[in-house]
N, C-alpha and C positions, 0 to 999 in steps of 0.2 A: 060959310054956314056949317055947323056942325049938326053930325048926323049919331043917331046909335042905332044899336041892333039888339034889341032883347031874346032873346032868346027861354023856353020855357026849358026844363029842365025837371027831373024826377023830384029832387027834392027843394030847388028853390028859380031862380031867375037868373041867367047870369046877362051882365053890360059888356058892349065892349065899345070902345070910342076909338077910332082913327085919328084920333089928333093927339091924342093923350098915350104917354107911353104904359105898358102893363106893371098892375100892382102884384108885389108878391106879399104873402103871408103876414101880419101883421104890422104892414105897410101901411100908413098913411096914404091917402090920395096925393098924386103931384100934379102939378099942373105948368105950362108951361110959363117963361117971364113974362110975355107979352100979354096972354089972355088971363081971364078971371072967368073960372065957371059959373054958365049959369044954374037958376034958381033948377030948375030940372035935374041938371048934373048933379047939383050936390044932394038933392034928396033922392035921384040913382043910386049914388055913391056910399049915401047912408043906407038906403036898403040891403044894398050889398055887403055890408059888413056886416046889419043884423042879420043876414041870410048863411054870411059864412058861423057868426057865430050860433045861430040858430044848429049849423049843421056840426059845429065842436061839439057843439052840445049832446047831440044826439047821438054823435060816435061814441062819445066817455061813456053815455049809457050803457048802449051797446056793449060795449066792453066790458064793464060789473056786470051785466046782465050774463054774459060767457062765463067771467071766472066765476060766477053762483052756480049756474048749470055744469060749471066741470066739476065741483065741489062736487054736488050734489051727487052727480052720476059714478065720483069717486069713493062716496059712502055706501051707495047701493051695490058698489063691486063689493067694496070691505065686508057688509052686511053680508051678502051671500057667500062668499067665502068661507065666511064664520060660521054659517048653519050648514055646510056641507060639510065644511073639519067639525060640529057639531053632532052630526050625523053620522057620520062615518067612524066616532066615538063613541059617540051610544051604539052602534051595531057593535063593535068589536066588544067593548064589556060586557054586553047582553049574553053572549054565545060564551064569555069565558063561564067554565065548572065550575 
């Protein structure tokens, strides 16, 4: 009899099966020659990929979401920059005779 252990996790579910060796990264499920998973296994196993890909997903965002924010905060340095050598312009021509 085959057993799993669900486990909850921050952002989804993770399986783990004792009979079945571990899937890496863009792996297919294996299964071994003798057995055939059941109806449970396999719609675990489908969960589990929508979970991982759920979670691609929301890394890539993550990620555009930084480089916008480093943009951004790289424009507001530029911007202040410019109004102090701005500044510091205008005072010096003001005072010149």
């Amino acid at each position: 009899m085959k057993t799993f252990d669900a486990c909850d996790a921050r952002h989804g579910i993770s399986f783990r099966w004792p009979n079945f060796p571990p899937m890496n990264a863009g792996e297919r499920p294996r299964t071994h020659a003798h057995t055939r998973p059941t109806q449970l296994e396999s719609v675990l196993v489908t969960l589990e990929l929508a979970m991982r890909h759920t979670r691609a997903r929301h890394e890539k965002l993550r990620q555009e979401r930084l480089d916008a924010y480093s943009t951004y905060a790289g424009m507001l340095i530029n911007y202040r920059r410019r109004l102090v050598h701005l500044w510091f312009h205008e005072m010096l021509t003001d005072d010149a005779p």
